[in-house]
N, C-alpha and C positions, 0 to 999 in steps of 0.2 A: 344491691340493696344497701351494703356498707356507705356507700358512698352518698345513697338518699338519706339515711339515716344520718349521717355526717351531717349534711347540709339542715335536714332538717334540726339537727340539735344546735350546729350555728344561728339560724333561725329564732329559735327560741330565746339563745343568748344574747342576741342582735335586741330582741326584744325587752330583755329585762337590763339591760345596759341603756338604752336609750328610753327607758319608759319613764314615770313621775318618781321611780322610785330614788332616783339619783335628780328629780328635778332638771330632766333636762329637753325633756319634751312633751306631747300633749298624747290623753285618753285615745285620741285619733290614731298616733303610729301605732299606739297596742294592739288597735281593732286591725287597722292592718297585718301586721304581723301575726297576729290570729289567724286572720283570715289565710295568708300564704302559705303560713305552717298547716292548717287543713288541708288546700289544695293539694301540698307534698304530699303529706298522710295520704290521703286519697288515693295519691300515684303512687305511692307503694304500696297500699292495700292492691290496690286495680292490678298492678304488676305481679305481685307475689302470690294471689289467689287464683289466679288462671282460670277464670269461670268460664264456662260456655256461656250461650248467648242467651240460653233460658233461664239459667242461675243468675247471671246480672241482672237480667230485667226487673227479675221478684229478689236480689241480695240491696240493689242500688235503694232502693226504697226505703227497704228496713234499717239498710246503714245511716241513713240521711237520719231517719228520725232515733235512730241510738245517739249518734255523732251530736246532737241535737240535746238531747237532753242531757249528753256528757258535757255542753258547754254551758250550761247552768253550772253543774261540778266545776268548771273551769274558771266561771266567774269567782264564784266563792273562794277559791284557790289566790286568783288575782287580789280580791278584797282582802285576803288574809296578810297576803305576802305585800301589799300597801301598806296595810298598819302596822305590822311587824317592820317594815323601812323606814316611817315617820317616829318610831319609837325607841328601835332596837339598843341606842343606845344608853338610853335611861329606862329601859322598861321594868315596871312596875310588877310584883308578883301579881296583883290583882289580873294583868295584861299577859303576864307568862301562861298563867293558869287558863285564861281564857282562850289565848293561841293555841295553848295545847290542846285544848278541849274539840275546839274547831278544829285544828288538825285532822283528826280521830274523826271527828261526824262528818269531812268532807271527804276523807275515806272511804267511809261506809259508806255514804251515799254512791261513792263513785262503781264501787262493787256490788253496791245491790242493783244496780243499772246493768252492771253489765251483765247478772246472773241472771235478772229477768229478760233479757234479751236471750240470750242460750236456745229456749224453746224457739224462740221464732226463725233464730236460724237456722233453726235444724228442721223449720219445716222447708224450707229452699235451697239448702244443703246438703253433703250426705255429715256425717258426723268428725269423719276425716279433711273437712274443709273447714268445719265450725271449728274445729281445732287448730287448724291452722289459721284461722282467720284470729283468732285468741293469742296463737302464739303472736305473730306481728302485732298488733296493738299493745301486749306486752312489752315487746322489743322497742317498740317504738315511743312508748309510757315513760320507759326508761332513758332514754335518750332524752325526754325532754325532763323527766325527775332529775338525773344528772347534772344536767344543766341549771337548774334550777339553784341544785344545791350547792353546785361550785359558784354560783353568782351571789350568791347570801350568805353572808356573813352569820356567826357565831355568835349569840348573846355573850355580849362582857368579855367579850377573848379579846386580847389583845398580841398582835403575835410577837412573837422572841427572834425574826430574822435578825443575822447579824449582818450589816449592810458594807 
């Protein structure tokens, strides 16, 4: 799992390096890279859960439409960390205050998604799987939060390396 994890959090950096945010490619590699970082996810959910063949059939379903509505969460995320790229270096308090605010509501929205999903897993799960199915998406959140944040730069920081 370390190892999808790995790969998958390359994936994501792969992403935000080649994306518009550095100008150096188009909306299309993102949606790619999206999309392959899923597929991973997937493969490590699929590996790590060990369902039987009756809990996949009724878990595969309700994961699609979770996953689903988490990339709405994911766009907005995108849309945030664009403007905060075309800005960062002169940004405005009016724009600080507003990132941050977005921050916070994309958040929320991203946990209240996944607390309303809970019940449903637990109706095709037993509660020791819905738990674990929570820890990996954790594990995995981070791995791409991670990434994220080592790829984005600091409002106004300018660093002190001595070269």
């Amino acid at each position: 799992m370390r190892k999808c994890m790995y790969l998958l959090g390359l994936a994501v950096l792969w992403s935000l390096i080649s994306s518009p945010l550095f100008g150096q490619s188009t909306a299309d590699a993102i949606e790619l890279t999206r999309v392959l970082i899923q597929a991973e996810r997937q493969a490590i959910v699929a590996q790590t859960m060990q369902l039987t063949e009756t809990e996949g059939n009724a878990f595969w379903s309700i994961y699609r439409q979770y996953r689903g509505e988490l990339a709405q969460v994911g766009d907005r995320w995108l849309k945030l960390i664009k403007s905060y790229a075309e800005n960062y270096e002169n940004l405005s308090d009016e724009l600080a205050e507003h990132i941050l605010k977005e921050h916070f509501n994309i958040e929320r929205a991203g946990l209240e998604i996944k607390a309303k999903y809970i019940p449903r897993f637990k109706e095709v799960l037993s509660p020791v799987k819905v738990a674990r199915f929570y820890q990996v998406e954790n594990k995995l959140d981070a791995v791409v939060k991670y990434d994220i944040a080592e790829a984005v730069p600091l409002i106004g920081y300018v660093s002190q390396d001595l070269e």
